[in-house]
C-alpha positions in Angstrom: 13.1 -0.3 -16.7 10.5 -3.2 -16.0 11.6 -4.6 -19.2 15.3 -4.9 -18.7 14.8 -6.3 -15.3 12.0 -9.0 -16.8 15.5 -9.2 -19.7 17.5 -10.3 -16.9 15.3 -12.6 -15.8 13.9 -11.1 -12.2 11.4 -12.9 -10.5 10.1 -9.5 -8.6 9.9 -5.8 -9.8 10.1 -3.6 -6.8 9.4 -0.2 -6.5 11.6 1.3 -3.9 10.9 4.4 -1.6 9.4 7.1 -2.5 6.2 5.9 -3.9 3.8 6.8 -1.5 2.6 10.2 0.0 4.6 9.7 2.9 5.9 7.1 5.3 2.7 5.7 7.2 0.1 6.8 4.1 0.2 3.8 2.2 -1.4 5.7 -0.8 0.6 6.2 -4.4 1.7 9.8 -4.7 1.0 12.3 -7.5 3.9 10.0 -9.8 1.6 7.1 -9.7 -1.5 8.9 -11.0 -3.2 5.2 -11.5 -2.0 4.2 -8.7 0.0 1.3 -8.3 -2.3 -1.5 -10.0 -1.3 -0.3 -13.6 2.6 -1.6 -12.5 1.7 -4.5 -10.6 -0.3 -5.5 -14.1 2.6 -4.9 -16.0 5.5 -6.8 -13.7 3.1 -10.2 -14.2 2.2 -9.7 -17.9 6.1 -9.8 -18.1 6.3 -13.5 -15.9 7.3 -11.8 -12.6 6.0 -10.7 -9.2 5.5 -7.3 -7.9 6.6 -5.3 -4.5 6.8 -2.1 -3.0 8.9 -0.4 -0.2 7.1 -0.3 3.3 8.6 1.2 6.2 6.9 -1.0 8.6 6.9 0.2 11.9 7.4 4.0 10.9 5.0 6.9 10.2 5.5 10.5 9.3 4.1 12.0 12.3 1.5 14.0 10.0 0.5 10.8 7.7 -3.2 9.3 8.6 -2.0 6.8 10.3 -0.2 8.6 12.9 -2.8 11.3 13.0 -5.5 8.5 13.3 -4.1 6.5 15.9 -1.6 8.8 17.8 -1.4 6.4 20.8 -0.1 3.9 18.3 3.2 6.0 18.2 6.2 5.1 19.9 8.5 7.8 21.8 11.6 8.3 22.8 12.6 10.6 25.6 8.9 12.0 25.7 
């Protein structure tokens, strides 16, 4: 796939959602065994950038972030 995008002419190869462990745990899941350096090498060997899906603002309530920092949680109707 990086390929054919770098074919096209893409500036950027992004790796959508579903890459990490969960939302908030900003780690590469099992997929990703070398994490996501390997990719990122790859995308600028072929001339183009490299970015991945963050759900900024949003955490799996059982992620480390959220289970870190619970009072960084918002509510609603709590």
């Amino acid at each position: 796939m990086m390929d054919a995008t770098a074919a096209v002419g893409a500036e950027v190869f992004v790796v959508d959602k579903g890459w990490e462990r969960s939302v908030g745990d900003w780690h590469a899941n099992d997929r990703f065994p070398s994490g996501l350096a390997t990719l990122a090498r790859e995308a600028r060997q072929r001339g183009m950038g490299f970015g991945v899906w963050c759900g900024w603002g949003n955490a799996d309530p059982r992620s480390p972030v959220a289970l870190r920092h619970p009072d960084w949680l918002a509510t609603w109707r709590a």
